[in-house]
PyMOL Python script that loads the backbone (N, CA, C, O; Angstrom):
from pymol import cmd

cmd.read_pdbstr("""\
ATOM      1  N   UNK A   1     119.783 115.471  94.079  1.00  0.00           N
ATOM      2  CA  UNK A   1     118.529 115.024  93.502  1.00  0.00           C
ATOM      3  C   UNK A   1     118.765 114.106  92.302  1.00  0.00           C
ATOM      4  O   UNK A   1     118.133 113.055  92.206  1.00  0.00           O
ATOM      5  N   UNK A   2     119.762 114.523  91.284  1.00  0.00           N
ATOM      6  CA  UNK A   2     120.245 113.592  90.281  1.00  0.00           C
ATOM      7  C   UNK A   2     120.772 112.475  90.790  1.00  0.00           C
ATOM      8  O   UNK A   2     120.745 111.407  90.176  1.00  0.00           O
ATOM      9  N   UNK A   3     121.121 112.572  91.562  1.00  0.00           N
ATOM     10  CA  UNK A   3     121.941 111.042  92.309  1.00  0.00           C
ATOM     11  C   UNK A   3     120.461 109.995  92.757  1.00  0.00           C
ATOM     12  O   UNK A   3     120.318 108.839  92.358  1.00  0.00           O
ATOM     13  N   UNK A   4     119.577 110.662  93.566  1.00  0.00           N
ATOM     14  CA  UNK A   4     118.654 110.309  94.128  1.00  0.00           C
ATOM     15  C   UNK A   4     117.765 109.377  92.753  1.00  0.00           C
ATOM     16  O   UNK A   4     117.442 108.193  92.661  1.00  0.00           O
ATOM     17  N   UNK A   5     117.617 110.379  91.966  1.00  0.00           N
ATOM     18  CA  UNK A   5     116.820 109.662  90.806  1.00  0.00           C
ATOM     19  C   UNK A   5     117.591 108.647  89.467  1.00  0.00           C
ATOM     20  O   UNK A   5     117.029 108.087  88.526  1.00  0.00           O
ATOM     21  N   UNK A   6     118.889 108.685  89.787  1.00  0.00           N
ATOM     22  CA  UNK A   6     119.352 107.544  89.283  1.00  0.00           C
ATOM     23  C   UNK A   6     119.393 106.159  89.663  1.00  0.00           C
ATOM     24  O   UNK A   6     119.473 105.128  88.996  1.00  0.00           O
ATOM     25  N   UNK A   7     119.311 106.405  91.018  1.00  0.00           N
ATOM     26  CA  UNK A   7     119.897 105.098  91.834  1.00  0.00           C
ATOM     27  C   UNK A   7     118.655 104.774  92.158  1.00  0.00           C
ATOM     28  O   UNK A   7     118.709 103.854  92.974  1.00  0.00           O
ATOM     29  N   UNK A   8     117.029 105.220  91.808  1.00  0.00           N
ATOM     30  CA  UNK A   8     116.037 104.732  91.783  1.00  0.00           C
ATOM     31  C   UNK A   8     115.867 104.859  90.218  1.00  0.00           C
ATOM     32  O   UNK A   8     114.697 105.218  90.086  1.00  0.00           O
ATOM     33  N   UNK A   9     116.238 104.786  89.398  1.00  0.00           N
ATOM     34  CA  UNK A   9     116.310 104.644  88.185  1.00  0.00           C
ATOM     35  C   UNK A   9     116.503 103.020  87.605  1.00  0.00           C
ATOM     36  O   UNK A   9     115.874 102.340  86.794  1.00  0.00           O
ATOM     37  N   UNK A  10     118.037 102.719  88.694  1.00  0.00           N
ATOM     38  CA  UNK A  10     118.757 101.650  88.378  1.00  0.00           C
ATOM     39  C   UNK A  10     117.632 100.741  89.551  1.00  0.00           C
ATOM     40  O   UNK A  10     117.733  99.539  89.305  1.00  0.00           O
ATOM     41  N   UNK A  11     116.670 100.996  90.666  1.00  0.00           N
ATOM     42  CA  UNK A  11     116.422 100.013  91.242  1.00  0.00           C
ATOM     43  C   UNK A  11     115.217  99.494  89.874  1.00  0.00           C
ATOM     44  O   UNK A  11     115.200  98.476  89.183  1.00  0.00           O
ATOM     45  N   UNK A  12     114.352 100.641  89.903  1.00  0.00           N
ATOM     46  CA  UNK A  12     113.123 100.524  89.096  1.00  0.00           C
ATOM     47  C   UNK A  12     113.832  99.362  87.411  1.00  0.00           C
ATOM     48  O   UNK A  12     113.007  98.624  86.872  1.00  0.00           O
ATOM     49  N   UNK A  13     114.879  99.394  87.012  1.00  0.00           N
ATOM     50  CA  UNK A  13     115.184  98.659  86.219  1.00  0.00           C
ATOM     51  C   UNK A  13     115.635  97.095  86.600  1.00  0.00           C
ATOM     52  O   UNK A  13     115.604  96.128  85.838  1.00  0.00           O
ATOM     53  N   UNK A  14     115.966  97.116  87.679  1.00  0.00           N
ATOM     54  CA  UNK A  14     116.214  95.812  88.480  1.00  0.00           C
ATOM     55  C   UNK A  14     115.296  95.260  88.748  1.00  0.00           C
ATOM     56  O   UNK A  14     115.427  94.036  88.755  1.00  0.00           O
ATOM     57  N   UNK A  15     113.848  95.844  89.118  1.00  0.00           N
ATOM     58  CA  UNK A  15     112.510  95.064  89.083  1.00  0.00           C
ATOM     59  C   UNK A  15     112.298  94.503  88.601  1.00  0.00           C
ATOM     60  O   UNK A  15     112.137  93.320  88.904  1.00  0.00           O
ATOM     61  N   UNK A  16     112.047  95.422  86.635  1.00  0.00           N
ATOM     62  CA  UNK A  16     111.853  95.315  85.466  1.00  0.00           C
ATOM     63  C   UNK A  16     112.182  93.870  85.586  1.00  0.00           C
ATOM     64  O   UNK A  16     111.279  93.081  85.866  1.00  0.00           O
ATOM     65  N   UNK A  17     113.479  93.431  85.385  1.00  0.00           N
ATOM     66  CA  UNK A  17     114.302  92.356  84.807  1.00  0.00           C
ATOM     67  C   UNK A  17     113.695  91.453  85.807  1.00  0.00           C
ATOM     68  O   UNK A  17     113.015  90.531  85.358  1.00  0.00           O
ATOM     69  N   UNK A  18     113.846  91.578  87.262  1.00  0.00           N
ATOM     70  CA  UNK A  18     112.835  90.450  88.176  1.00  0.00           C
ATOM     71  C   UNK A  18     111.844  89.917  87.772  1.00  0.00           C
ATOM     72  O   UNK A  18     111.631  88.712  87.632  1.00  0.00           O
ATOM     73  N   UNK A  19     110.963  91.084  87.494  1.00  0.00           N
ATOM     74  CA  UNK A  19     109.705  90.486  87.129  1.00  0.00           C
ATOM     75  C   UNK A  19     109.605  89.689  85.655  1.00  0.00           C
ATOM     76  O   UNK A  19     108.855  88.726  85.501  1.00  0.00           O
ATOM     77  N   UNK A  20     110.457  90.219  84.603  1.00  0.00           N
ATOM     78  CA  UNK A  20     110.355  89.612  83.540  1.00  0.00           C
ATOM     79  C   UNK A  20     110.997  88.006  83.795  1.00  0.00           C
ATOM     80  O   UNK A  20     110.479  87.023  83.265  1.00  0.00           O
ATOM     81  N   UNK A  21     112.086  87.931  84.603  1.00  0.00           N
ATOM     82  CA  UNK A  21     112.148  86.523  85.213  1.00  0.00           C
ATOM     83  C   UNK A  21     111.533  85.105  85.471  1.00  0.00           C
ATOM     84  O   UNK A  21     111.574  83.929  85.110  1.00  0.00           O
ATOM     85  N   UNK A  22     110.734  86.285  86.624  1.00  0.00           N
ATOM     86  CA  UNK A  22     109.674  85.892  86.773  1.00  0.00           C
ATOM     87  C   UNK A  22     108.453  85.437  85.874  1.00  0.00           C
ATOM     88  O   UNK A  22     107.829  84.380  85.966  1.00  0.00           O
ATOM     89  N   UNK A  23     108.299  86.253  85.176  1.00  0.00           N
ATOM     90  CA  UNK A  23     106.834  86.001  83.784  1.00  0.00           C
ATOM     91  C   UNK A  23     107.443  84.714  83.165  1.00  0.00           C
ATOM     92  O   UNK A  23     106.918  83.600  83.163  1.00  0.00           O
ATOM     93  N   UNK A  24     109.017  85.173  82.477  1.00  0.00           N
ATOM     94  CA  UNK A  24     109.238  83.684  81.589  1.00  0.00           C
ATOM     95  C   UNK A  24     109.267  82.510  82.318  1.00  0.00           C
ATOM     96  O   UNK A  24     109.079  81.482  81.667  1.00  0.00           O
ATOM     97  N   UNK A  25     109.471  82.399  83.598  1.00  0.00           N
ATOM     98  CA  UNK A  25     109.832  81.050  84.235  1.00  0.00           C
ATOM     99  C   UNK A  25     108.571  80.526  84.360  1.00  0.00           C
ATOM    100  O   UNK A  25     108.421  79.324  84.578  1.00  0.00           O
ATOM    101  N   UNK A  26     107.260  81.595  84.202  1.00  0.00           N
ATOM    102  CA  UNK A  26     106.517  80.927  84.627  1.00  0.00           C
ATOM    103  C   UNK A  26     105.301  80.777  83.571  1.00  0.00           C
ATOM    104  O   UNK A  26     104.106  80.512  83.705  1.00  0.00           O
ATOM    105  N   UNK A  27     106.274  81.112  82.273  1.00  0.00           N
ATOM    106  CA  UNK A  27     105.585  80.511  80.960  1.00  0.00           C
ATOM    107  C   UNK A  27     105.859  78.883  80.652  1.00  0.00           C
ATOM    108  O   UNK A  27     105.207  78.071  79.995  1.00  0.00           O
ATOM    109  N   UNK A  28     107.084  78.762  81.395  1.00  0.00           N
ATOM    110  CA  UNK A  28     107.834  77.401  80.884  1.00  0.00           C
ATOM    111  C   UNK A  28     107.637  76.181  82.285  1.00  0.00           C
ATOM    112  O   UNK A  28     108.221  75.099  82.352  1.00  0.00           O
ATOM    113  N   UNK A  29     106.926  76.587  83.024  1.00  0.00           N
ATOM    114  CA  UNK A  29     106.789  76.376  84.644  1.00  0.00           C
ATOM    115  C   UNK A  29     105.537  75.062  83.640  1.00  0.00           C
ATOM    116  O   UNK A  29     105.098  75.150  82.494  1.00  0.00           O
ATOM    117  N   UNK A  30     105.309  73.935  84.747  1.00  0.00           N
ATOM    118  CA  UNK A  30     104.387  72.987  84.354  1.00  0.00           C
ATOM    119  C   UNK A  30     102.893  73.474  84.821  1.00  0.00           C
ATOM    120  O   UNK A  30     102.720  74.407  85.606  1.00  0.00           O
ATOM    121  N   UNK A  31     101.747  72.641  84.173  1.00  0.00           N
ATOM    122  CA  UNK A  31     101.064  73.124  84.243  1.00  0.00           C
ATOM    123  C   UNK A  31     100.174  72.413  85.184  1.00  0.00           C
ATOM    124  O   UNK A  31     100.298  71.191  85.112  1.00  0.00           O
ATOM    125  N   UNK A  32      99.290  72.848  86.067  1.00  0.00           N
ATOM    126  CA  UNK A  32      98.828  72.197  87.101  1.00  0.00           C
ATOM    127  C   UNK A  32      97.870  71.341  86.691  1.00  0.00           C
ATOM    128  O   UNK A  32      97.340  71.599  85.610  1.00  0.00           O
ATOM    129  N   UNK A  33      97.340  69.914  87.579  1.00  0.00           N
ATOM    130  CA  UNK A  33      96.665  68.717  86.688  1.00  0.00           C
ATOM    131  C   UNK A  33      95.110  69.171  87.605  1.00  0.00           C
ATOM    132  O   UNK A  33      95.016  69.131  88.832  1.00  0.00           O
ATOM    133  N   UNK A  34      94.255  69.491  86.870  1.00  0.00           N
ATOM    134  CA  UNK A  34      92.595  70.021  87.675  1.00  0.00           C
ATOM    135  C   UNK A  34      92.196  68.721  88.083  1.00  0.00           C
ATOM    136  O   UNK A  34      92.694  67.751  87.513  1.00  0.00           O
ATOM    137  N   UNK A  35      91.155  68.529  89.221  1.00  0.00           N
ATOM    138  CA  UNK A  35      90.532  66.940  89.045  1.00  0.00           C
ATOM    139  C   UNK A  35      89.660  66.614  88.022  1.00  0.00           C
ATOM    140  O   UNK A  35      89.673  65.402  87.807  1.00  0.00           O
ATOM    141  N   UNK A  36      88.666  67.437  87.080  1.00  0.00           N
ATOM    142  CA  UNK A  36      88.490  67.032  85.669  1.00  0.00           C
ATOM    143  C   UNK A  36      89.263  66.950  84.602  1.00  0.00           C
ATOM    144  O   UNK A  36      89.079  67.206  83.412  1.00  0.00           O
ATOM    145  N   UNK A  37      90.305  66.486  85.319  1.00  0.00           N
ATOM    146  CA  UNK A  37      91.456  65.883  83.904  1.00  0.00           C
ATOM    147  C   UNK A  37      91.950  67.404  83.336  1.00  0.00           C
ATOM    148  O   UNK A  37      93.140  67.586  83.079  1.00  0.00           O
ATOM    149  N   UNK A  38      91.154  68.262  83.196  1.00  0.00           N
ATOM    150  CA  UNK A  38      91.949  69.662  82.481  1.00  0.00           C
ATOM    151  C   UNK A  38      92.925  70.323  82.980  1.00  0.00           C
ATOM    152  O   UNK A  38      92.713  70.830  84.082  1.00  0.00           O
ATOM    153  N   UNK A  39      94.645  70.580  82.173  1.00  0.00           N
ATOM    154  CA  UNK A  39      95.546  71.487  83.134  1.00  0.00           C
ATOM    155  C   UNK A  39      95.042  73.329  83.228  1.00  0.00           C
ATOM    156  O   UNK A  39      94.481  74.016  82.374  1.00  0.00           O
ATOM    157  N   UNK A  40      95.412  73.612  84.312  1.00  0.00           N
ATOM    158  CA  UNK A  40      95.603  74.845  84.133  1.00  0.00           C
ATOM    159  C   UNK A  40      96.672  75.454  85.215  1.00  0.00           C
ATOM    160  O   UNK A  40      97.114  74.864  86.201  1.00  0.00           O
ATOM    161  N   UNK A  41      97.004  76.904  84.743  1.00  0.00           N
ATOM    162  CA  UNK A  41      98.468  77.272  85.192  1.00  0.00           C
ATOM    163  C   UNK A  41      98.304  77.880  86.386  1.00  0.00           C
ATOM    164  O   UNK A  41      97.274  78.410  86.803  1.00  0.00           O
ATOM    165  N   UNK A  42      99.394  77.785  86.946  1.00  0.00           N
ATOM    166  CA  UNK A  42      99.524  78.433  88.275  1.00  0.00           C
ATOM    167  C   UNK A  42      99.715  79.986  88.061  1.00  0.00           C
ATOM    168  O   UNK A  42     100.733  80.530  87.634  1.00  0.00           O
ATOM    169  N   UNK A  43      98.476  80.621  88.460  1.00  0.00           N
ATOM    170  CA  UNK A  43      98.648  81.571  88.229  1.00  0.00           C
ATOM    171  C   UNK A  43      99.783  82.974  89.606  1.00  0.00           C
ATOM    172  O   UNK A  43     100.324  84.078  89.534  1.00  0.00           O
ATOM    173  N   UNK A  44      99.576  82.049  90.478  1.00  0.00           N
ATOM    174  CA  UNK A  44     100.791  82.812  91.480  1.00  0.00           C
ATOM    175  C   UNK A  44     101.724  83.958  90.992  1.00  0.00           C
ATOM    176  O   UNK A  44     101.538  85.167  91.122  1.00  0.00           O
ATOM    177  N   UNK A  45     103.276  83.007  90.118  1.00  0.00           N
ATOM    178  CA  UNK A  45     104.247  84.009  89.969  1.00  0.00           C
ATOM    179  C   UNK A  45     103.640  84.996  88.329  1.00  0.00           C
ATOM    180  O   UNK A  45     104.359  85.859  87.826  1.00  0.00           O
ATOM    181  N   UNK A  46     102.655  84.731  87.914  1.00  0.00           N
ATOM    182  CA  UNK A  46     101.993  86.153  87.181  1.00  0.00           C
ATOM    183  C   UNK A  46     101.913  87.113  87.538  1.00  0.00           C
ATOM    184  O   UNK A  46     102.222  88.184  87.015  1.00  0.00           O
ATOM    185  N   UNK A  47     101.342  86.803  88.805  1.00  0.00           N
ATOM    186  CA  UNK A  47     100.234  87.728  89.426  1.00  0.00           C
ATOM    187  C   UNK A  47     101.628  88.154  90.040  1.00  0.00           C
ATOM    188  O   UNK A  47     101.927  89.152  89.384  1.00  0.00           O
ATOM    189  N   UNK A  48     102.425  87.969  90.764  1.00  0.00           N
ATOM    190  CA  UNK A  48     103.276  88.168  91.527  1.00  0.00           C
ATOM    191  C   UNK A  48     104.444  89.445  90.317  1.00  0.00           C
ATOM    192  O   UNK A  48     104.718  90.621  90.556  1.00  0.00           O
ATOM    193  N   UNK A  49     104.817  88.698  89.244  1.00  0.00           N
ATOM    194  CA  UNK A  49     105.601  89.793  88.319  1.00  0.00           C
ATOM    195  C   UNK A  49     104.172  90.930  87.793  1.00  0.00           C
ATOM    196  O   UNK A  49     104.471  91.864  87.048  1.00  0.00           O
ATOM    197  N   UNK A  50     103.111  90.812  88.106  1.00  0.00           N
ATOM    198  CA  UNK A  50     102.381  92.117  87.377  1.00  0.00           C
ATOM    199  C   UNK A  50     102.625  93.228  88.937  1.00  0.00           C
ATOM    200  O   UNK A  50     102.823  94.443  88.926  1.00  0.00           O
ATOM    201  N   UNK A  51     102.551  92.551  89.841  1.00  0.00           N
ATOM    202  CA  UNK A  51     102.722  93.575  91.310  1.00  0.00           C
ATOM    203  C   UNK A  51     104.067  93.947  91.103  1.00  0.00           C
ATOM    204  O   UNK A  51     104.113  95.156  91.330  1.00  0.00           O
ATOM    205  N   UNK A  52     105.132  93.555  90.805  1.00  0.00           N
ATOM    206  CA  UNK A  52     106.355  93.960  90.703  1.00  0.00           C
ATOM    207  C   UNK A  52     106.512  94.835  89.287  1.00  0.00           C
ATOM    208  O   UNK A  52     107.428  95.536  88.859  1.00  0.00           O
ATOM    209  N   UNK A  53     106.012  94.697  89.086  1.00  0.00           N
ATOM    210  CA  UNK A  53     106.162  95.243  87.277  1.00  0.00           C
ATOM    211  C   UNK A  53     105.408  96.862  87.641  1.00  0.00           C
ATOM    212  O   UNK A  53     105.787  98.009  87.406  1.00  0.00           O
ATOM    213  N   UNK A  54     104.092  96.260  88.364  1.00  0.00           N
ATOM    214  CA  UNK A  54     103.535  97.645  88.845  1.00  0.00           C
ATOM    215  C   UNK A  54     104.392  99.007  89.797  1.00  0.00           C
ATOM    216  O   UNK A  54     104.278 100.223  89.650  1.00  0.00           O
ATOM    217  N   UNK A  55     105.099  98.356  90.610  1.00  0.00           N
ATOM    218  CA  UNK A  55     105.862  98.598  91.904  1.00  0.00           C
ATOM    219  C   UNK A  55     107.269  99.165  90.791  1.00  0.00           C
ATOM    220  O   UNK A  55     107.439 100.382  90.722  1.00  0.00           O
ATOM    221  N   UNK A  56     107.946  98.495  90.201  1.00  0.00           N
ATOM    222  CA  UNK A  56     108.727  99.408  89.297  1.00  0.00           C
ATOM    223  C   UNK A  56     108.288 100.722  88.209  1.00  0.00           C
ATOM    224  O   UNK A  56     108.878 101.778  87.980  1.00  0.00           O
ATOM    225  N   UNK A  57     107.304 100.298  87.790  1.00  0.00           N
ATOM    226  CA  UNK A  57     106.175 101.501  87.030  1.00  0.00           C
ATOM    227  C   UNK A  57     106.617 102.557  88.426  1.00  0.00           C
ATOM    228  O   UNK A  57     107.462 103.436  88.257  1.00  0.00           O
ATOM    229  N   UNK A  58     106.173 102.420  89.327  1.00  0.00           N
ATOM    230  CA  UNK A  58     105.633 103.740  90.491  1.00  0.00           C
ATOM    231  C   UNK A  58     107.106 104.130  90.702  1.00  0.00           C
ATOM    232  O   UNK A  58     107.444 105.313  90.705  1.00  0.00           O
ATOM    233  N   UNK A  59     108.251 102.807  90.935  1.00  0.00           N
ATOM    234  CA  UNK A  59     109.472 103.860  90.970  1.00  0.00           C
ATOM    235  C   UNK A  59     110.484 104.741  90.004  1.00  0.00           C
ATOM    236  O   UNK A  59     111.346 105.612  90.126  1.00  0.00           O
ATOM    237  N   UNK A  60     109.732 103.837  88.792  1.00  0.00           N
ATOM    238  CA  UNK A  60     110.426 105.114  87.801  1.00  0.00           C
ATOM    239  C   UNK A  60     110.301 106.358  87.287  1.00  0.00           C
ATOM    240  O   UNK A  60     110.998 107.150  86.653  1.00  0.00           O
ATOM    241  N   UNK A  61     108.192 106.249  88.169  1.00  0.00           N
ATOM    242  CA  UNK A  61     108.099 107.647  88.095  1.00  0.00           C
ATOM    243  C   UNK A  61     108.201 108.621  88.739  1.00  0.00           C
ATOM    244  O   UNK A  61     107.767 109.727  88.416  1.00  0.00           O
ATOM    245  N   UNK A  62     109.074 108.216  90.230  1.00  0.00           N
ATOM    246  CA  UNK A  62     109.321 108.915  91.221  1.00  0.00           C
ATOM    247  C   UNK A  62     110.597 109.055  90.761  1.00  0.00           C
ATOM    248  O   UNK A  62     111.051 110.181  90.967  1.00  0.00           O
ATOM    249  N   UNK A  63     111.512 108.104  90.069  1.00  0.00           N
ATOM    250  CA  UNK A  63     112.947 108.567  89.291  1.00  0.00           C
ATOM    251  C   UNK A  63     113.004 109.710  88.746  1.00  0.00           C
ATOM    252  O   UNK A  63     113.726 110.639  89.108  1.00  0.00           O
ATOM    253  N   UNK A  64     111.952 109.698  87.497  1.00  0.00           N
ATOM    254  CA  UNK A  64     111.958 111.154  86.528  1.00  0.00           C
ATOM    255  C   UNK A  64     111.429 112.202  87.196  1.00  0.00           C
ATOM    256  O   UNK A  64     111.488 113.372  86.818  1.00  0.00           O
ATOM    257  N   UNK A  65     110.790 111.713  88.414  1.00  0.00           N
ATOM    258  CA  UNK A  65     110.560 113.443  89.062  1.00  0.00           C
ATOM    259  C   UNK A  65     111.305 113.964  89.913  1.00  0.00           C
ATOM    260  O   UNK A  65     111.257 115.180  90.095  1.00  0.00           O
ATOM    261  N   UNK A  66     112.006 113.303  90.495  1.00  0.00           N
ATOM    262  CA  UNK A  66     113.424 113.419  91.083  1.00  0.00           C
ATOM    263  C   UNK A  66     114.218 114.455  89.445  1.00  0.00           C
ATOM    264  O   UNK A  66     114.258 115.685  89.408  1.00  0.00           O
ATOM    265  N   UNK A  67     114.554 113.855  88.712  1.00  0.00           N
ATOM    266  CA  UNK A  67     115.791 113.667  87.891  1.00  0.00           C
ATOM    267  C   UNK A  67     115.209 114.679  87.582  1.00  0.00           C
ATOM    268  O   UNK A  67     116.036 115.587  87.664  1.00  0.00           O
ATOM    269  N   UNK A  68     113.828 115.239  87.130  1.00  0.00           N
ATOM    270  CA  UNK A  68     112.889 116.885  86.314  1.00  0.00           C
ATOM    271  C   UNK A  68     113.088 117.892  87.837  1.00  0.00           C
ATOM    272  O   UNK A  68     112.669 119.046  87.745  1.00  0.00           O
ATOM    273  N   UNK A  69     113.629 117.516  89.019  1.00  0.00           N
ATOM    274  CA  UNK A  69     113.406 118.560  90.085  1.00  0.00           C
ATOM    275  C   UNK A  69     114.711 118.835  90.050  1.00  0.00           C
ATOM    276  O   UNK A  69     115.148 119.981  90.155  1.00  0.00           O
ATOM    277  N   UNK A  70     115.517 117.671  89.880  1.00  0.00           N
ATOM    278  CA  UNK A  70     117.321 118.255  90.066  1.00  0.00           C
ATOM    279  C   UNK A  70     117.851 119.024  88.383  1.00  0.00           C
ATOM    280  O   UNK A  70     118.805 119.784  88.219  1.00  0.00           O
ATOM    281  N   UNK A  71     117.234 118.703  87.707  1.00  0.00           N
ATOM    282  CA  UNK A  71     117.354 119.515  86.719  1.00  0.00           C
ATOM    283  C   UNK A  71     116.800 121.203  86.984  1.00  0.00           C
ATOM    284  O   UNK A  71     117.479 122.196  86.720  1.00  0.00           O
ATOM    285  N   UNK A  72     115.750 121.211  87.422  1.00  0.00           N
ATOM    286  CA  UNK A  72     115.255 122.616  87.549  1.00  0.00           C
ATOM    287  C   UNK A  72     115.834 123.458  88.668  1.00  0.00           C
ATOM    288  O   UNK A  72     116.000 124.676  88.596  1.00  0.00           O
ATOM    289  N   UNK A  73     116.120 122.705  89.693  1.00  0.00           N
ATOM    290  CA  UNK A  73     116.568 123.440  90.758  1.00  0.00           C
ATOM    291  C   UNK A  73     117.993 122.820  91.026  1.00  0.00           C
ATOM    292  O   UNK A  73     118.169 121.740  91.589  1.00  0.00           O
ATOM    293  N   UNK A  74     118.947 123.615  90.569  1.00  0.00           N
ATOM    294  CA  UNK A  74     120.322 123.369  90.740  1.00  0.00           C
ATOM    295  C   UNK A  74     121.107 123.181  92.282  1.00  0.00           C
ATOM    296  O   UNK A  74     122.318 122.968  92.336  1.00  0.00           O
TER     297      UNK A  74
END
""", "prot")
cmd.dss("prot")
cmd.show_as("cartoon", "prot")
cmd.util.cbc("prot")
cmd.orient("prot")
């Protein structure tokens, strides 16, 4: 069970870092040209690191309940 909830420990942190990737690239990413002359941003890879960001949230809390079950039950 400790094994189990580490190695979803280490995925749920590999997200993390994806998605934060993701967020900065797409702070520094150009900004799209509207046809009234105004830019605005592509909101895609946002939206895309908040689903991943979410999706690591859910596996780290299946990590610590793993890691609180192999603790209790030897």
């Amino acid at each position: 069970m400790l094994e189990i909830g580490r190695t979803l420990a280490v995925a749920a942190a590999l997200l993390m870092v994806i998605s934060f990737a993701i967020w900065s690239s797409w702070l520094r990413g150009p900004l799209l040209q509207r046809l009234d002359g105004l830019r605005a941003s592509n909101v895609a890879p946002a939206a895309l690191a908040i689903k991943l960001l979410t999706v690591a949230f859910g596996v780290s809390l299946v990590a610590a309940l793993f890691a609180i079950i192999g603790r209790i039950v030897p």
